[in-house]
N, C-alpha and C positions, 0 to 999 in steps of 0.2 A: 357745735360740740366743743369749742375751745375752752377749757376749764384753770382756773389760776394754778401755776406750776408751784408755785413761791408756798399758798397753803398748807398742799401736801406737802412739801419738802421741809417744810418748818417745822419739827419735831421735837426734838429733843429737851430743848429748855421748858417747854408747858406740862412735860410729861415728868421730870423728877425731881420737882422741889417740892416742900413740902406744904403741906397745905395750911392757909390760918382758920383755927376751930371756931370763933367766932365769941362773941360778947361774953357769952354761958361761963367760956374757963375752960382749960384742960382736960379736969376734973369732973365735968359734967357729960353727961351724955349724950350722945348724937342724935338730933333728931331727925324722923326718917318721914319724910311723905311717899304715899305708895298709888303709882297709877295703875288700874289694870291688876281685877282680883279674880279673873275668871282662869284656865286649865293651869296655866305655866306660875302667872301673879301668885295665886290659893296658895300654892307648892311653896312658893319661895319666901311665905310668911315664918315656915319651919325651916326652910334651912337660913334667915340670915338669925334665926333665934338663935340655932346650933353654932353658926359661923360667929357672931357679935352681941350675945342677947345683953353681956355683961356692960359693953360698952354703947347700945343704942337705946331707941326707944321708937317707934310706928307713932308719931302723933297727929298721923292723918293717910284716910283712903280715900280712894275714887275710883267708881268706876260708872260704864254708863247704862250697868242693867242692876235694878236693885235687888234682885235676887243673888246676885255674885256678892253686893254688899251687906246684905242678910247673912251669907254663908261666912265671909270674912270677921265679921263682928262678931258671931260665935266663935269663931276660931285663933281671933285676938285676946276674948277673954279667957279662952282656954289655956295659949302657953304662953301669952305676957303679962296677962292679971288686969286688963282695962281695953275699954273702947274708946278709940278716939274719933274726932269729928270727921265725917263723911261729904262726901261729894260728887255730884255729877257730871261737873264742869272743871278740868284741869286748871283751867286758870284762874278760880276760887282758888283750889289747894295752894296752887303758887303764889300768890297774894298771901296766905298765913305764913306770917311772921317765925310762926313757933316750927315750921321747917327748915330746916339746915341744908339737906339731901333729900333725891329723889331718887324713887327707884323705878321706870317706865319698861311696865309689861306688859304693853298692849301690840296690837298688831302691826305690823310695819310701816303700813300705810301713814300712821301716824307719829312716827317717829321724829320726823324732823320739825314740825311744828310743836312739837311736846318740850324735844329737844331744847331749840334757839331759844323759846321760850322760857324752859326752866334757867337756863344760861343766862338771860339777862334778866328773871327774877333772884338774880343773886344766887342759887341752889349749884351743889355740888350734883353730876349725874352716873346716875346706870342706869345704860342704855342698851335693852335687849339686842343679839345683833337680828335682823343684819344693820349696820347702822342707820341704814335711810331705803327707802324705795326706789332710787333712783341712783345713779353714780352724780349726778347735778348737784339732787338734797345731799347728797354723802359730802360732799366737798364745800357744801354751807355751812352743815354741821362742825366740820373742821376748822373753818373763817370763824365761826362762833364762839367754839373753845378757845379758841389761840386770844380773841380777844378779850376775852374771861374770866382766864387767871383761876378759873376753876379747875376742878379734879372731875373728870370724865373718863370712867371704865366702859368698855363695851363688850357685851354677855358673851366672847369667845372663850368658854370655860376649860375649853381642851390646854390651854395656855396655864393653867392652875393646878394641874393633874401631875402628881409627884412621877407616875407613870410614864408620864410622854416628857419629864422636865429627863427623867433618865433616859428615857431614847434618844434625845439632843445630845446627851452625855457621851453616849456611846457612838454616834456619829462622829459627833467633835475631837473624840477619841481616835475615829480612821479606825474603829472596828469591823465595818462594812466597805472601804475604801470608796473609790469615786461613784458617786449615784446619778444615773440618768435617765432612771426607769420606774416612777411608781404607780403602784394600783390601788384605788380608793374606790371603795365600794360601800353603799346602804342597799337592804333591802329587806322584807317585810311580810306579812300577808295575814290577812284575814278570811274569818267567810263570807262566803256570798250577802249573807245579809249584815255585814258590819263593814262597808265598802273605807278604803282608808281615808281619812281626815274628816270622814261623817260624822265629828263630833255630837254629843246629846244633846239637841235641844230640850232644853226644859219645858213642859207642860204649859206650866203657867207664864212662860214670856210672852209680852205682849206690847202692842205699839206703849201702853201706857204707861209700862215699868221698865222698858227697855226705850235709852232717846237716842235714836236712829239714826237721826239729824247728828250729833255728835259725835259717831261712830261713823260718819259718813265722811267726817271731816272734809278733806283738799278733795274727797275722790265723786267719783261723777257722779249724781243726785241719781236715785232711783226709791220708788217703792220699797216699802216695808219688807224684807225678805228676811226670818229666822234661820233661814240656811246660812245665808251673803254673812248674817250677824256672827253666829255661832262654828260655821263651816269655813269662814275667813278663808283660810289657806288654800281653796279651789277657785279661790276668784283673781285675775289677774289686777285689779282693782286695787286688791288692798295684799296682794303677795305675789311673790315669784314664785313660789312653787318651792321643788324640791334645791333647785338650782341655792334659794336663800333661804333654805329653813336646815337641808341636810348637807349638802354639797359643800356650802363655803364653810360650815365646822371643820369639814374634811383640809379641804384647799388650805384653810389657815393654819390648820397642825402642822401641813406636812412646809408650809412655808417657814413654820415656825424651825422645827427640828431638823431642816439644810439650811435656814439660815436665807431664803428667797422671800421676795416681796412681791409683783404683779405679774403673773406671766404676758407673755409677747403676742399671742393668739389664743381663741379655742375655737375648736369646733364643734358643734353638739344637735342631738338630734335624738328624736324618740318621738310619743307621743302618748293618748290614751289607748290601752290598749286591753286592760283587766278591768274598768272601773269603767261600764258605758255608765254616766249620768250626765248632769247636767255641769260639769265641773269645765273651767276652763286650763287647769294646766295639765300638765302630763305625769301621767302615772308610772311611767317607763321611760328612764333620759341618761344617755352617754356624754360624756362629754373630752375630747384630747385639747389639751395645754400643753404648749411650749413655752419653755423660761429661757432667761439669759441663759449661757453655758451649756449648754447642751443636757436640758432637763424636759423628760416628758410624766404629765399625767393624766393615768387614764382613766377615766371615773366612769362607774354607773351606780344604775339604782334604779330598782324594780319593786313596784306593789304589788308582785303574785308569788314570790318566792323567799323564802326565808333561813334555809337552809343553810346560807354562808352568812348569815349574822352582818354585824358591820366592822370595816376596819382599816386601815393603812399600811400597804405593803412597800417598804423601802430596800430598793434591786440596788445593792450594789456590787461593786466588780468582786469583793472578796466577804461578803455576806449578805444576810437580809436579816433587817428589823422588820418585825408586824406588832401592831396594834390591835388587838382583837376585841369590838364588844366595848371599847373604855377601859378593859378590866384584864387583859392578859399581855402581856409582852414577851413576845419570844426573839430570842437572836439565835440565827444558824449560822455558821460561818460556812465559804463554798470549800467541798472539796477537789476540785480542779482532778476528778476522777482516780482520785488516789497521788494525786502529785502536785498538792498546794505549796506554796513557798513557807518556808518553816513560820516564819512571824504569823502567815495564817493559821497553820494547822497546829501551834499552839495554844488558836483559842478556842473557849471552850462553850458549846452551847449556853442561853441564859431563859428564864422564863421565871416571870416575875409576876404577882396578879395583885391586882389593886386593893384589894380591900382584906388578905393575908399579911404581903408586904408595905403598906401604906396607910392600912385601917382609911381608907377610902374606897365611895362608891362609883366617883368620876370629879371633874374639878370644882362644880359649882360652888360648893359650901365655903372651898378655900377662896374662889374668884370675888364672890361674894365679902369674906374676911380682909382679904387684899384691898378690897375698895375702899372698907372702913380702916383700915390702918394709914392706907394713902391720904386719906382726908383727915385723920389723926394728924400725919407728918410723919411714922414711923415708917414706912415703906411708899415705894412708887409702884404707878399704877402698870399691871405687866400688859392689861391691853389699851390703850389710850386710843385716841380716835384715828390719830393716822395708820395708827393698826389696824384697827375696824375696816377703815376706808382702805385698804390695800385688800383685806378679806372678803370684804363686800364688792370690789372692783370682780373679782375673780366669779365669785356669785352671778352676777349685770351680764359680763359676758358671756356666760351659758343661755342665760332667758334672752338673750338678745341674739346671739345666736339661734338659736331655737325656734325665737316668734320670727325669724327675718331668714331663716333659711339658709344661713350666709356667714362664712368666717370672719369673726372679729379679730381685729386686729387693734394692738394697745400700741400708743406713740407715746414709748418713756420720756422726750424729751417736752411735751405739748402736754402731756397729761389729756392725752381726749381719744376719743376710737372712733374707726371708721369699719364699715362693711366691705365685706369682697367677695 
């Protein structure tokens, strides 16, 4: 488990200079290859239009089912006016000259070979989080960048959101005073017959139009499975589960907005409990983190109940911030039951909602905009890889907790974790 210290800790100089645009000019537009066009990919065809249509250009997809590439090449002609060349094989598209940038939306498992690879194909990256499938690959990924010289954003879009940039605001302010105490919560539910992450497979997939083999990439050989393919996020194989798809969005907000980077333990535990199928992770999982200073967080997240939405509750000694949904921000200041100290009880409730106050729906479209300005040289990148990898870390040890029964424990000074 001993992981190079010197990687993570090398930050700062890869992450804010500006980037060189390359041969084309200034003036020319960015070209964009795009991996991975199936649920989250499809989506993000429209918003990096929204976010950069003026300043890029899609001049290549891939993916490894060709009905996703069917469905994309209608939907490129639709809001950019052209189709460009397709592929099955990501390291075809990396090989074409005429990309600049990549944008990798495929499933985790695949991350880090996509990754190092676009990296030393010369290609600026976005990289969905969680950065890697492993805290290992995450810390290669990192060796990779550093030696790159590229512009690498990783998909923690909460970090983009005008919302939670003014929650920091108000913390950094001593609006809420000392914080020791938050609550992070997802939760969800469906009917009985739309069990959660059962995503639709489509009809017509088949070994013939979907290459399995591809999609299988680093992760252990098995038969043909359109579940394994389409249902990804239930197999521990090619996901962590809730721990890296929902949890570390959370983990990384609220690291963002006190201003923390790896907690020191967690504990965590749940299991399947709504969802009997054949799925390997948990449909039900708590998780307590301890930070430097005296910071706890207590996370859960349930697929049977829906009712409290999702969000971020920041305890501190003389208010609370919450995040509600992506979309609501409320601040209460405490009233020490009628006898708060005047600098408290002169402030004054706040509630603010994302897309009233902000004309946003949550951060992606600006995270997205952000990455193509950083690779412009107009702006640096707000999540760069050792951000990712501190967000992903927090991610690793809930599943690793969880698959091992046993408190993790992080060694700031070693950078590597052990069980207990």
């Amino acid at each position: 488990m001993e992981l190079d210290r010197r990687s993570f800790l090398k930050t700062a100089a890869l992450s804010v200079g500006p980037a060189v645009i390359g041969a084309r000019g200034a003036n020319d537009k960015l070209h964009i290859g795009w991996i991975g066009v199936g649920t989250r990919g499809y989506a993000g065809l429209d918003w990096l239009h929204t976010a950069a249509g003026e300043d890029v250009r899609i001049t290549a997809i891939c993916d490894t089912y060709q009905g996703y590439i069917a469905r994309a090449k209608d939907r490129l002609k639709t809001i950019w006016g052209d189709v460009p060349p397709t592929y099955n094989d990501y390291r075809e598209l990396l090989a074409d000259k005429n990309v600049d940038a990549v944008f990798i939306m495929t499933p985790e498992h695949l991350h880090h070979d996509m990754t190092i690879a676009a990296l030393e194909a010369g290609k600026h990256v976005y990289i969905e989080k969680p950065l890697a499938h492993t805290i290992e690959e995450g810390f290669e990924i990192v060796r990779a960048w550093e030696k790159s010289g590229k512009i690498v954003q990783v998909g923690t879009q909460n970090r983009s959101s005008s919302l939670y940039k003014r929650a920091k605001e108000l913390v950094d302010q001593g609006m809420i005073g000392d914080v020791h105490f938050v609550r992070a919560f997802w939760y969800r539910n469906s009917l009985d017959n739309d069990p959660a992450w059962r995503y639709i497979i489509p009809p017509e997939a088949t070994p013939q139009n979907t290459d399995w083999n591809r999609f299988l990439g680093p992760a252990p050989k098995r038969a043909w499975s359109p579940e394994r393919y389409f249902q990804w996020r239930l197999y521990w194989d090619y996901s962590g589960g809730i721990s890296t798809d929902l949890l570390v969005h959370q983990t990384d907000i609220v690291n963002y907005m006190l201003s923390k980077t790896v907690p020191l333990t967690c504990t965590a535990s749940g299991g399947t409990y709504r969802w009997h199928d054949d799925r390997d992770v948990p449909d039900t999982l708590s998780a307590i983190y301890e930070y430097p200073g005296g910071l706890q967080i207590n996370y859960s997240c349930y697929f049977g109940n829906v009712y409290y939405g999702y969000g971020e509750q920041l305890c501190g000694n003389e208010g609370t911030i919450e995040v509600m949904n992506r979309q609501d921000l409320y601040f209460t200041p405490e009233t020490f039951g009628g006898k708060a100290p005047a600098k408290v009880a002169a402030r004054k409730p706040i509630h603010l909602n994302g897309k009233t106050d902000f004309g946003e729906r949550d951060g992606a479209i600006n995270h997205f905009r952000n990455f193509i300005r950083s690779v412009q040289g107009s702006e640096k990148v707000i999540a760069p890889p050792t951000i990712g990898q501190e967000a992903a870390i927090g991610g690793h040890m809930a599943t690793l907790s969880f698959r091992n029964q046993k408190r993790v424990i992080w060694d700031q000074s070693a950078n590597r974790y052990s069980l207990a």
